[in-house]
DOKOL-582839 format. One record per residue (C-alpha): residue in one letter; x, y, z. Coordinates in Angstrom, 1 decimal, m for minus. Last residue first. Layout:
+------+--------+--------+--------+
| resn |      u |      v |      w |
+------+--------+--------+--------+
|    a |      X |      Y |      Z |
...
+------+--------+--------+--------+
END
This chain:
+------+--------+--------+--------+
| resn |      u |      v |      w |
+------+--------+--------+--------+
|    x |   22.1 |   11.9 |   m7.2 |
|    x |   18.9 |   10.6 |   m6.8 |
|    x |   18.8 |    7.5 |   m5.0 |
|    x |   16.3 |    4.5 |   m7.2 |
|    x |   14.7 |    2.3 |   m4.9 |
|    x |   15.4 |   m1.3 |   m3.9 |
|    x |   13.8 |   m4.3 |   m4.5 |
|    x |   14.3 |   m7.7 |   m2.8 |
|    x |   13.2 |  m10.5 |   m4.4 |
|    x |   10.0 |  m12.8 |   m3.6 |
|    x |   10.8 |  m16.6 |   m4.4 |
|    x |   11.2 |  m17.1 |   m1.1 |
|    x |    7.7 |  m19.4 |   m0.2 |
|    x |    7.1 |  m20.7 |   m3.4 |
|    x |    4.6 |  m19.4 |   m6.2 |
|    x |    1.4 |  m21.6 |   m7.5 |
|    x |   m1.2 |  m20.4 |   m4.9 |
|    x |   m4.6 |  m20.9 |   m6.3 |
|    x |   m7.3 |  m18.7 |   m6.9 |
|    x |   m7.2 |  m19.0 |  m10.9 |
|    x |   m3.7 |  m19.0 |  m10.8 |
|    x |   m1.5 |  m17.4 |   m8.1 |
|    x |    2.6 |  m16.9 |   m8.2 |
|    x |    2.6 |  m17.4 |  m11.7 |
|    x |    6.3 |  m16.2 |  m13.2 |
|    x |    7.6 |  m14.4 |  m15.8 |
|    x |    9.1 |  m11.5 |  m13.0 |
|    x |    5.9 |  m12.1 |  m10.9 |
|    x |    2.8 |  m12.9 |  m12.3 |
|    x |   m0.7 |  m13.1 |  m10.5 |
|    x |   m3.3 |  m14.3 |  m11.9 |
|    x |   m7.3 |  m14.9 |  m11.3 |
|    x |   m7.7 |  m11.0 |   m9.8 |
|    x |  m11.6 |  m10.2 |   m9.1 |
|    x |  m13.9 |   m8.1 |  m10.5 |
|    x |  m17.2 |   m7.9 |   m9.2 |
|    x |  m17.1 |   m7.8 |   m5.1 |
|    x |  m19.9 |   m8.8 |   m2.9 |
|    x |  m19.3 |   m7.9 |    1.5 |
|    x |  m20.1 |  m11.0 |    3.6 |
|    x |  m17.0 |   m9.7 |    5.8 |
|    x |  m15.5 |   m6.3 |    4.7 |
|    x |  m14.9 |   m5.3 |    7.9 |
|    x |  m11.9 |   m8.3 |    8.5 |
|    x |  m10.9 |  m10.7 |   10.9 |
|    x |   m9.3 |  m14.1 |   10.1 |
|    x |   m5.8 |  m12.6 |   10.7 |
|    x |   m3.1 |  m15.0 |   10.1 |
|    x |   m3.7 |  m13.7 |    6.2 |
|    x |   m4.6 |  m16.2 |    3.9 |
|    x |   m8.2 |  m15.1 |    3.8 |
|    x |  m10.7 |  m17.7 |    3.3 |
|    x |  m12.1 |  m17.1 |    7.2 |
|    x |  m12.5 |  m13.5 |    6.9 |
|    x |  m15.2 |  m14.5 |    3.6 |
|    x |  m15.6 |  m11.9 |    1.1 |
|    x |  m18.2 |  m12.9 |   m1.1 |
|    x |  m17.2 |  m13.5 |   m4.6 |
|    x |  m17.7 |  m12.1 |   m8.5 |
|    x |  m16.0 |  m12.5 |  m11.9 |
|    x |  m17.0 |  m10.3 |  m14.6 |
|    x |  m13.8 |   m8.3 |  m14.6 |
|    x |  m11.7 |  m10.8 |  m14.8 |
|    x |   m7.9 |  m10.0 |  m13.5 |
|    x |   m4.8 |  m10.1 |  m14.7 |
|    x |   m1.8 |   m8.7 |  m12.4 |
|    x |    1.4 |   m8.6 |  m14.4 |
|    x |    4.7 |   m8.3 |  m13.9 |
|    x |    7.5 |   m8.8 |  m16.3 |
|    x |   10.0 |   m6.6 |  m14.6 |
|    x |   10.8 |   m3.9 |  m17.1 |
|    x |   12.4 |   m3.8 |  m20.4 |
|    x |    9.5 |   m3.7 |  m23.1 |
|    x |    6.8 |   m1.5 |  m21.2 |
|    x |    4.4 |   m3.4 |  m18.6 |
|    x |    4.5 |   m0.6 |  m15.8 |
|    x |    4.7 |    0.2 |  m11.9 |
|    x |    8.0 |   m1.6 |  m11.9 |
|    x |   11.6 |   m1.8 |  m13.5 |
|    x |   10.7 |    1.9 |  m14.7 |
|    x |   10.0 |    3.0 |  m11.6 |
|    x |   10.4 |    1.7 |   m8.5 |
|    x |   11.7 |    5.1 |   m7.0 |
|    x |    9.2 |    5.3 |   m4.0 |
|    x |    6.4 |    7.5 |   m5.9 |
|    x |    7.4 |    6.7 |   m9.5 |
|    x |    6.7 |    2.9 |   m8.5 |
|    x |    3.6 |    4.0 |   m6.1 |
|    x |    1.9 |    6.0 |   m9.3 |
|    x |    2.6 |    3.4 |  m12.1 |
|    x |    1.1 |    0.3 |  m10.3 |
|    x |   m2.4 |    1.0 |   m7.5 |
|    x |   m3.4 |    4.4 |   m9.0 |
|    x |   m1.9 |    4.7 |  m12.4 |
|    x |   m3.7 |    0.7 |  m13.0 |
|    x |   m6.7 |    2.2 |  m11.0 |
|    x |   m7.0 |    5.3 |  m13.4 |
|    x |   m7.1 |    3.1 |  m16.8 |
|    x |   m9.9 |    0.7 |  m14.9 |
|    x |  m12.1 |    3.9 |  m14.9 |
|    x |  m13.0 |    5.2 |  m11.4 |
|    x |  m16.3 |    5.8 |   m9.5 |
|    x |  m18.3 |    3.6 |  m12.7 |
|    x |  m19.7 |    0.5 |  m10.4 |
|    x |  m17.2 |   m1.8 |  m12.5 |
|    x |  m14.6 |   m0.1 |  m11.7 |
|    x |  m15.8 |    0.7 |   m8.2 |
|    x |  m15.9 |   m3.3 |   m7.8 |
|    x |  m12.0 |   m3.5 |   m9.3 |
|    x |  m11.6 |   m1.3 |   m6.0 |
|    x |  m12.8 |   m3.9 |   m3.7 |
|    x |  m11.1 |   m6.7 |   m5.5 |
|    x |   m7.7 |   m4.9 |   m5.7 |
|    x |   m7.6 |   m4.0 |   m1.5 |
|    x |   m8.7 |   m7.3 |   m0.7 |
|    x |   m5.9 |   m9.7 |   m0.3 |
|    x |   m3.8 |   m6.4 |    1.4 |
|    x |   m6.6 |   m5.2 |    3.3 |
|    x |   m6.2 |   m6.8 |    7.1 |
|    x |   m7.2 |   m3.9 |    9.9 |
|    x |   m5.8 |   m1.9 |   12.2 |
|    x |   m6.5 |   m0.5 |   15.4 |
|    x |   m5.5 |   m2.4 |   18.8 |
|    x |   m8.6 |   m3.3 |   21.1 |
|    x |   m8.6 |   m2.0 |   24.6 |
|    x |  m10.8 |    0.7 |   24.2 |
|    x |  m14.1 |   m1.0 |   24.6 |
|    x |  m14.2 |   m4.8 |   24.7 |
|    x |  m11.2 |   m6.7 |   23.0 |
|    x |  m12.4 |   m8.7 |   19.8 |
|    x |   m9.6 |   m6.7 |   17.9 |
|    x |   m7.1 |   m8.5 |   20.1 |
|    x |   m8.8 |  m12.4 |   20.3 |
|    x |   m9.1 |  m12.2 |   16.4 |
|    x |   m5.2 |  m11.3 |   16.1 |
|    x |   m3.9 |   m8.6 |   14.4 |
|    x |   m3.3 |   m7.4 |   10.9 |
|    x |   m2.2 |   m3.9 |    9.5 |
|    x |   m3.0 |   m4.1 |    5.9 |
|    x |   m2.6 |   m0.4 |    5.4 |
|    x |   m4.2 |   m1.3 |    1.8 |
|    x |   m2.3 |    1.6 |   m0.7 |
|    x |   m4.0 |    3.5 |   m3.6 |
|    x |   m1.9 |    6.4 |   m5.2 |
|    x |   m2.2 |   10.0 |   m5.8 |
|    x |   m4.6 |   11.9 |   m4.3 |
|    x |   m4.9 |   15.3 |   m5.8 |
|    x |   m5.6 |   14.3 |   m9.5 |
|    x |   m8.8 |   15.5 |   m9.4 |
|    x |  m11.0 |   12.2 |  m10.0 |
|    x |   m8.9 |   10.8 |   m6.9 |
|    x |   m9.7 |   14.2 |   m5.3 |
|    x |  m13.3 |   13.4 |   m5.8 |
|    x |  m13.1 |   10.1 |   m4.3 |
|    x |  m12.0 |   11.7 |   m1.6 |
|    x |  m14.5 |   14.0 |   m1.2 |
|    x |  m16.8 |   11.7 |   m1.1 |
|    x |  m15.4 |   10.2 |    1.8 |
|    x |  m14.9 |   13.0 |    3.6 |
|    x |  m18.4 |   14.2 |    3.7 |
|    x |  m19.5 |   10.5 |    4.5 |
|    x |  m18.3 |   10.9 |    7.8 |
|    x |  m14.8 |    9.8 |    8.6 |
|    x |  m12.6 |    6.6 |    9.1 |
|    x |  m10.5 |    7.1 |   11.9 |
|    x |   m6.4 |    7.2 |   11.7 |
|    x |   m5.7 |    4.8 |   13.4 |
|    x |   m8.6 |    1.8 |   12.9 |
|    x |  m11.3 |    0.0 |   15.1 |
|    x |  m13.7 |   m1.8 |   13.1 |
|    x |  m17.3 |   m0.6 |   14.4 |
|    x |  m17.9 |    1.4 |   10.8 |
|    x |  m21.7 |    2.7 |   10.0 |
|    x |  m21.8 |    6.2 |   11.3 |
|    x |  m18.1 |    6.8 |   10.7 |
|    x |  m18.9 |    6.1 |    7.0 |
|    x |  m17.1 |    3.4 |    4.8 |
|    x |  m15.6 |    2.7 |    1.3 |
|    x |  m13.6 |    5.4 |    0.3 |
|    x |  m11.8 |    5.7 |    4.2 |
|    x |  m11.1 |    1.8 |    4.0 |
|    x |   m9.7 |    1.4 |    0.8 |
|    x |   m7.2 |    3.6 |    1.9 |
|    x |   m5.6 |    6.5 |    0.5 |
|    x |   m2.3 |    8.1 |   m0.7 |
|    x |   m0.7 |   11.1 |   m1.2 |
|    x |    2.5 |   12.7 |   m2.6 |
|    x |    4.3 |   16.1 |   m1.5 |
|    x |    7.5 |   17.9 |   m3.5 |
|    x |    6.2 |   21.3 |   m2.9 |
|    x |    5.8 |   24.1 |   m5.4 |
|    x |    3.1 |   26.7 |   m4.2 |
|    x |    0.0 |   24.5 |   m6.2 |
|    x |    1.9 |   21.2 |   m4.1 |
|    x |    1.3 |   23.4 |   m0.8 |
|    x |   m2.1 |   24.2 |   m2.1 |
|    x |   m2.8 |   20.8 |   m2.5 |
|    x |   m1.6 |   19.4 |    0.5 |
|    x |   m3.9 |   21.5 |    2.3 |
|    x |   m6.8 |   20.8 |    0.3 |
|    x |   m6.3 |   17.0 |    0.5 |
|    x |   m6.1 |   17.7 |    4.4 |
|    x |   m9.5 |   19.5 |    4.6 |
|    x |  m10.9 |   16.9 |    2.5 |
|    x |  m10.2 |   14.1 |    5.2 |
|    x |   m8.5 |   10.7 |    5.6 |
|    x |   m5.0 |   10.7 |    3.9 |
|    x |   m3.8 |    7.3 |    4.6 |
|    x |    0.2 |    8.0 |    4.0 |
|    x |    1.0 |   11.7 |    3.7 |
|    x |    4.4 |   11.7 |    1.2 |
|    x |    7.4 |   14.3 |    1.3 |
|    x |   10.5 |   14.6 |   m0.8 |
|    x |   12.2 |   18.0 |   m0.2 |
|    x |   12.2 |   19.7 |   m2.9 |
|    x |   10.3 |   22.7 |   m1.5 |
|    x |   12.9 |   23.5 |    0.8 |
|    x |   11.2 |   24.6 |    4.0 |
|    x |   10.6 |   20.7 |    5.2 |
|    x |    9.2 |   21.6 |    8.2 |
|    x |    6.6 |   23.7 |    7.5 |
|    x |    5.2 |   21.2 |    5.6 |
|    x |    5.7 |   18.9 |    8.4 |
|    x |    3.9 |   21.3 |   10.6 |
|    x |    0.9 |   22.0 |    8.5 |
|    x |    0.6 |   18.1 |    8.0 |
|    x |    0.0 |   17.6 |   11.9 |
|    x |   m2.2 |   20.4 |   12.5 |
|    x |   m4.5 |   18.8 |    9.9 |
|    x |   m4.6 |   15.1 |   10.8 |
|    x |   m5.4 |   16.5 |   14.2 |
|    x |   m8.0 |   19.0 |   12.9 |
|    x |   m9.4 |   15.7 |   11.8 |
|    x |  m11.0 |   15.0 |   14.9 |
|    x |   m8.8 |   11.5 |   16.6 |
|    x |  m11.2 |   11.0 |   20.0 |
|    x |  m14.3 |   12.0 |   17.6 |
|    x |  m13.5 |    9.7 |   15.0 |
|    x |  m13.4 |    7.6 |   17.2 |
|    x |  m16.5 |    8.0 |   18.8 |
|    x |  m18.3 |    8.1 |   15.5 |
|    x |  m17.1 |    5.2 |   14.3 |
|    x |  m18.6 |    2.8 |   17.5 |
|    x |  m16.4 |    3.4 |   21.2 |
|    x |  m17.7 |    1.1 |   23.4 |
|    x |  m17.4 |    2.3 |   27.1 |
|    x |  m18.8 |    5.6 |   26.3 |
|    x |  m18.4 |    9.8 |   27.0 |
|    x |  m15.6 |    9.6 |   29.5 |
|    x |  m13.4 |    7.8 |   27.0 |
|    x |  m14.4 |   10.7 |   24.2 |
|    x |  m13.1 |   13.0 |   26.9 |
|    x |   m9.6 |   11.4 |   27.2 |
|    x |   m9.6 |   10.9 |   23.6 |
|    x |  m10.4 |   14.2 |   22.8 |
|    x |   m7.0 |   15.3 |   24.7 |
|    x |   m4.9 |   12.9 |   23.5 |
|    x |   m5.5 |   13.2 |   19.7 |
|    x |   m5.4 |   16.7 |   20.3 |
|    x |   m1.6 |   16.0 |   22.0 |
|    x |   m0.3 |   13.2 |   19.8 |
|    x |   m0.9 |   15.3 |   16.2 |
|    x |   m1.9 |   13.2 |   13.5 |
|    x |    0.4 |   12.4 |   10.4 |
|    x |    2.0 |    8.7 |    9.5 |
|    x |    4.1 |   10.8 |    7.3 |
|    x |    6.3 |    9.2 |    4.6 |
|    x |    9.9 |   10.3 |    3.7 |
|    x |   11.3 |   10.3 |    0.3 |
|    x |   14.7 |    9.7 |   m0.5 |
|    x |   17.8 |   12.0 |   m0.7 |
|    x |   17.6 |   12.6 |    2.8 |
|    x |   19.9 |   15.9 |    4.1 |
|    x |   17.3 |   18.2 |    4.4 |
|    x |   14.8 |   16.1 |    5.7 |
|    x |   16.7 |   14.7 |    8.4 |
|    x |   18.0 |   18.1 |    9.9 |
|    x |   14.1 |   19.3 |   10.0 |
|    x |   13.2 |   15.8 |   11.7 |
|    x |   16.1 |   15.7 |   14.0 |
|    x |   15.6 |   19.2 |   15.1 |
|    x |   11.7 |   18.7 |   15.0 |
|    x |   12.2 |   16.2 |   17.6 |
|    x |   11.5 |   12.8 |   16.0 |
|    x |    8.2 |   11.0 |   16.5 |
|    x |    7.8 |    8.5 |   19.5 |
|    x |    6.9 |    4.9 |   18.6 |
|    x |    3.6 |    3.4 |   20.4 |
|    x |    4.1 |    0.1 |   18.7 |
|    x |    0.6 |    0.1 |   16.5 |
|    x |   m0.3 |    4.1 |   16.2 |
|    x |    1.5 |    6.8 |   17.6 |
|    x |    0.9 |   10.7 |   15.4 |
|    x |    4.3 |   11.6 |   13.8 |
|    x |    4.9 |    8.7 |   13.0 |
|    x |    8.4 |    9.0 |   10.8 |
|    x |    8.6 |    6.2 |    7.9 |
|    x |   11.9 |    6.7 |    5.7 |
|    x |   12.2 |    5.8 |    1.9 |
|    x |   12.5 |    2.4 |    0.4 |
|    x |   15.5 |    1.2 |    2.1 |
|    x |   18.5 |   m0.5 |   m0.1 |
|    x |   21.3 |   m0.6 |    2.5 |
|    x |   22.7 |    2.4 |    0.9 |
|    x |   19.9 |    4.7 |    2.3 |
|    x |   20.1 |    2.5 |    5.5 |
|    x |   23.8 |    3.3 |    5.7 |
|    x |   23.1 |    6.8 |    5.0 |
|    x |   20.5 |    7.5 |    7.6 |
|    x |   22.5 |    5.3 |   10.5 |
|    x |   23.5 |    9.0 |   12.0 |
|    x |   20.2 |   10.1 |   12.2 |
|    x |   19.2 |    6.8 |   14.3 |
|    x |   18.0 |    7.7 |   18.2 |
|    x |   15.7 |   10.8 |   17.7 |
|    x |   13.6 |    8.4 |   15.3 |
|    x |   13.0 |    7.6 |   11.3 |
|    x |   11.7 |    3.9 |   10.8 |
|    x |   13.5 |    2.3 |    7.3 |
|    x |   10.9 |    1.1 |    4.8 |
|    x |   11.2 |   m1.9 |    3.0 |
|    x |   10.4 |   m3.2 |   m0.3 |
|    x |    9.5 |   m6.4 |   m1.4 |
|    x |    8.9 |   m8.9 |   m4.6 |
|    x |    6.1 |  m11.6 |   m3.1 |
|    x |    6.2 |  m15.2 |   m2.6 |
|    x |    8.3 |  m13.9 |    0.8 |
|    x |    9.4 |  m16.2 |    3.5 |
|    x |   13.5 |  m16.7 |    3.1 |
|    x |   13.8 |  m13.6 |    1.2 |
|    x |   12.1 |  m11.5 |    3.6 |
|    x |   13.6 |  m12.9 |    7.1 |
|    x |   17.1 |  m12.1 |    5.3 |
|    x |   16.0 |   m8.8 |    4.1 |
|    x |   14.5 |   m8.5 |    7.5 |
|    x |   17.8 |   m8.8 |    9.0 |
|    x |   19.9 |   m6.2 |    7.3 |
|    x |   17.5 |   m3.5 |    8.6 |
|    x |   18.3 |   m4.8 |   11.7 |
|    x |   22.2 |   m3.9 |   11.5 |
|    x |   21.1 |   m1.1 |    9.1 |
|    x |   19.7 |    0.0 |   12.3 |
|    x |   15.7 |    1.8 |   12.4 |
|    x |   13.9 |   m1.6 |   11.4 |
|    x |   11.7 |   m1.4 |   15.2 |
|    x |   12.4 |   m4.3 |   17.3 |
|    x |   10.0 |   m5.8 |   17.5 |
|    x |    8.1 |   m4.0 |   14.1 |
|    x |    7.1 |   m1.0 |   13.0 |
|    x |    9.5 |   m0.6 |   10.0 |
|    x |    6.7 |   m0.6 |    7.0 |
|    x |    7.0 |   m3.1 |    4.8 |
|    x |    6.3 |   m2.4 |    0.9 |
|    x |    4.6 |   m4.8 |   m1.5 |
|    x |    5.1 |   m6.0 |   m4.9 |
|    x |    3.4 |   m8.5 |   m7.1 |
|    x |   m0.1 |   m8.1 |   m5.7 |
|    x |   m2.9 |   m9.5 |   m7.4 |
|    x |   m4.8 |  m10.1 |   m4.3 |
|    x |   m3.6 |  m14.3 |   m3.7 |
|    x |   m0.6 |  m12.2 |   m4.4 |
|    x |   m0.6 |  m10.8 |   m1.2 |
|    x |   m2.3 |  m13.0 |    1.0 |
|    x |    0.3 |  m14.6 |    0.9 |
|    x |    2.8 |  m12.3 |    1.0 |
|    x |    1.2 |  m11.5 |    4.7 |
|    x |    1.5 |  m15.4 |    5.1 |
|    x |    4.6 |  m15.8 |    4.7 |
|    x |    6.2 |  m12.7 |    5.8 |
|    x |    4.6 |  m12.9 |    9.3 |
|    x |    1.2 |  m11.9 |   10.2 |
|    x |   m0.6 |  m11.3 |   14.4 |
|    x |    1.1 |  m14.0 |   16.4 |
|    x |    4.3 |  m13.0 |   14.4 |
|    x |    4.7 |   m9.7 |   15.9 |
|    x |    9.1 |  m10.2 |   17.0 |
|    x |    9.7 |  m10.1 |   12.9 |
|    x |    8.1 |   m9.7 |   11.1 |
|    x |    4.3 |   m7.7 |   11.5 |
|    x |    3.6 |   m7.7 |    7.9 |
|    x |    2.8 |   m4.2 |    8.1 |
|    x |    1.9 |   m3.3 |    4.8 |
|    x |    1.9 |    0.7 |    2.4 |
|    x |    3.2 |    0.5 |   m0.9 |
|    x |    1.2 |   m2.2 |   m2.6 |
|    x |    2.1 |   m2.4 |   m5.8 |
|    x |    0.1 |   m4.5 |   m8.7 |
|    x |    1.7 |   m5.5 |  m11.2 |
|    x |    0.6 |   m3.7 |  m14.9 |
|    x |   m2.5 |   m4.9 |  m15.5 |
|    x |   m3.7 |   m7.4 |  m18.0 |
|    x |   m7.1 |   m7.6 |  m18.5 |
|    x |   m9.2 |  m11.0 |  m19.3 |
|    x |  m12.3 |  m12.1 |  m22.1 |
|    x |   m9.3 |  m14.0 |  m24.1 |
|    x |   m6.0 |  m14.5 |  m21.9 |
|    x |   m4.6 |  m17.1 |  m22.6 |
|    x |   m1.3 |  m18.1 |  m21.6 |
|    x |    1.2 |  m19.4 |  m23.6 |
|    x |    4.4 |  m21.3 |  m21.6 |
|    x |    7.6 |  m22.6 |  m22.9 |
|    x |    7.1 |  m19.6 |  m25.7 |
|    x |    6.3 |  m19.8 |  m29.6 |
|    x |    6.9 |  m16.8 |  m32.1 |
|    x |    4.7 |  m17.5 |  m35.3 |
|    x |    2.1 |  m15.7 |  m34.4 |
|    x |    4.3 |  m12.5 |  m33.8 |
|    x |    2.6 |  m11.0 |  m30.7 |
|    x |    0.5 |   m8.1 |  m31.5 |
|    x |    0.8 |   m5.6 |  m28.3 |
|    x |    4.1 |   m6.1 |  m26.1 |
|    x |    7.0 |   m7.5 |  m26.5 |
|    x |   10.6 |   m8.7 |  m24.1 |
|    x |    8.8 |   m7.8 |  m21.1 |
|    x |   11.4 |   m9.1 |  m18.7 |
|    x |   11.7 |  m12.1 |  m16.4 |
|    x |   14.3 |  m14.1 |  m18.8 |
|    x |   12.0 |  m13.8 |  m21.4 |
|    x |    8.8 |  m12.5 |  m21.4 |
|    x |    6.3 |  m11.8 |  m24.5 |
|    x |    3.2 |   m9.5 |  m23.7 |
|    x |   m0.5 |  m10.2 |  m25.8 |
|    x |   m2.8 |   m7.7 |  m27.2 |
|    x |   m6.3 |   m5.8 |  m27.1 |
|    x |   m5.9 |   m2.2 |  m26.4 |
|    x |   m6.9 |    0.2 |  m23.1 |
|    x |   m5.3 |    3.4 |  m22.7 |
|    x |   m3.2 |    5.7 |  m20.3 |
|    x |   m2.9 |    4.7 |  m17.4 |
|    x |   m2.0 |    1.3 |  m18.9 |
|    x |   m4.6 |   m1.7 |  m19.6 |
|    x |   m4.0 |   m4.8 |  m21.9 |
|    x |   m6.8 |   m6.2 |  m22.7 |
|    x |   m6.2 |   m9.9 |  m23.1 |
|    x |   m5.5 |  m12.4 |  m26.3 |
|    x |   m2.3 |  m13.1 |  m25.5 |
|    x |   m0.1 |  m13.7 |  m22.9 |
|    x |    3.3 |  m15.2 |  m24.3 |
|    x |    6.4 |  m16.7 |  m21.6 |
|    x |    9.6 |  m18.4 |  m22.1 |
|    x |   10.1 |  m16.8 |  m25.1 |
|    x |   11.1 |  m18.2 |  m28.8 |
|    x |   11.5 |  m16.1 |  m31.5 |
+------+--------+--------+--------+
END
């Protein structure tokens, strides 16, 4: 047999198990996988003795800023940065200028998407008082599932009433994601956290956002949705107190999945100056989160790679906007706790592939490396080490917290549908080559 693609000689690694072996493509599928036939041949064999071969890497949660934020990222260079991380697929989050809430706009970021994007992408529709009735079109226009934030961050955007967000939930076949704080206890310990100092540090911001308001906020979306198969997901879940809430409602038969940050595993309120929405938290919360990854009770690994522009985040006091770059990093930084013991490589390939595919209805064409699917494949070597460096990113945004930071374990290829889109640190994909996924509706 002759394929246009053999990798041999790697570990391959699923959720499930680790086994040396090779993967045949043809015509951007996994046509084989495990012991290659030696005497099949392909237009292309890759070696990969000494590497492993993940499953592509997903990335469910970027703000790419495109259009009408392009000062800060645009699809270019978020995508990027992207699979310079070992990230095949990545889904765009609707807070842009304008906000993706029309199918008329909606429509228009596929456009700007293909034309830019080295990556495969997803995109999320924006959930307001002012777009119920575009729900289906959206829905049939290919979005991902629906973003609601119910707590402001980047663009200020008001939350639905809880008439348009109850009415919205039970008619949606897709799963909608909670940016979730509550506006009014985040205002009111702002306002006296503002009193208290010029310069707010970690503590102060966690402070002004407590995580009763990450609480409050997920008690009344659960409460919300009243039928328990209603599709729900917490995006950045930032405190035990939340994992436990979530959990019990999932114990009592709810339809709710979770993610985390990079960010809230690997820093402390007492030692974090980068401004971010919501906070990081005290080192309580960050253990505990790692525990709930052990658990089962988080469910998926996401960057939040929300970029802005040096001059903004250098902003004195208050005035600079929260977010940080992640989505080049994310997979180094948690290939490190691989290697440090916190998680076994098994559990990041179901964390960061097979987990945000079932999640957002990607699965079986992503999220895996089974005969069939999209022949993805993030391989990484484990052995390999850096220094993060803001100023080698190939984000717009040279800013970043994990500056001067080691890793261990590092990505050296990136393939997307049979094709390198990064080798050994080098960007080998073109600028719209990325395809447009879309998830699959229930019916």
């Amino acid at each position: 047999m002759r394929y246009d693609l053999i990798i041999k000689n790697g570990t391959i690694v699923t959720p499930e198990k680790s086994f040396i072996g090779g993967a045949a493509v043809l015509n951007g599928k996994i046509a084989a996988l495990g012991t290659i036939d030696p005497r099949d041949t392909a237009a292309e064999i890759y070696d990969a003795l000494g590497l492993h071969i993940l499953p592509g890497i997903i990335d469910a949660h970027a703000h790419f800023r495109d259009p009408g934020l392009t000062d800060k990222e645009d699809f270019e260079t978020g995508s990027a940065a992207a699979v310079m991380g070992g990230v095949t697929t990545v889904a765009d989050m609707p807070n842009t200028v304008p906000v993706t809430f029309t199918v008329e706009l909606f429509n228009e970021k596929i456009k700007i998407a293909r034309e830019k994007s080295y990556a495969d992408f997803a995109l999320f529709a924006l959930l307001t008082n002012d777009n119920i009735n575009e729900i289906e079109g959206l829905i049939n226009a290919g979005a991902l599932g629906f973003k609601v934030f119910y707590g402001t961050s980047t663009g200020d955007i008001a939350a639905p009433s809880a008439k348009v967000l109850t009415r919205h939930l039970a008619k949606c076949p897709l799963r909608t994601g909670f940016h979730a704080e509550s506006n009014d206890i985040n205002a009111n310990f702002t306002e006296i956290a503002k009193r208290e100092t010029d310069a707010p540090d970690g503590f102060w911001l966690d402070y002004a956002r407590p995580v009763i308001s990450e609480l409050q906020a997920i008690h009344e979306i659960i409460s919300l949705a009243r039928d328990k198969k209603i599709k729900i997901h917490f995006h950045h879940i930032t405190s035990f107190d939340a994992v436990a809430l979530v959990s019990e409602a999932r114990q009592n038969g709810y339809d709710i999945s979770t993610e985390v940050c990079p960010h809230h595993l690997l820093f402390d309120a007492e030692n974090f100056t980068h401004k971010v929405y919501p906070p990081i938290r005290d080192e309580s919360h960050r253990t505990s989160l790692w525990e709930s990854i052990k658990n089962g009770n988080i469910d998926m690994i996401a960057s939040d790679h929300a970029p802005h522009t040096a001059r903004e985040k250098e902003a004195a006091g208050w005035g600079a906007p929260a977010g940080l770059s992640g989505v080049e990093t994310s997979a180094p930084l948690m290939l490190t706790k691989v290697n440090n013991g916190a998680i076994s490589v098994n559990d990041y390939a179901r964390l960061a592939s097979e987990a945000p595919a079932k999640i957002w209805g990607l699965y079986p064409r992503k999220g895996n490396i089974n005969p069939g699917s999209d022949a993805d494949f993030t391989i990484v070597d484990m052995n390999a080490k850096k220094i993060i460096k803001a100023s080698e990113l190939h984000s717009k945004s040279k800013v970043s917290p994990y500056e001067g930071m080691e890793v261990k374990g590092l990505p050296v290829a990136t393939i997307i549908r049979g094709k390198f889109v990064m080798r050994n640190g080098e960007l080998t994909g073109k600028k719209g080559y990325g395809e447009f996924v879309t998830p699959l509706v229930p019916s």
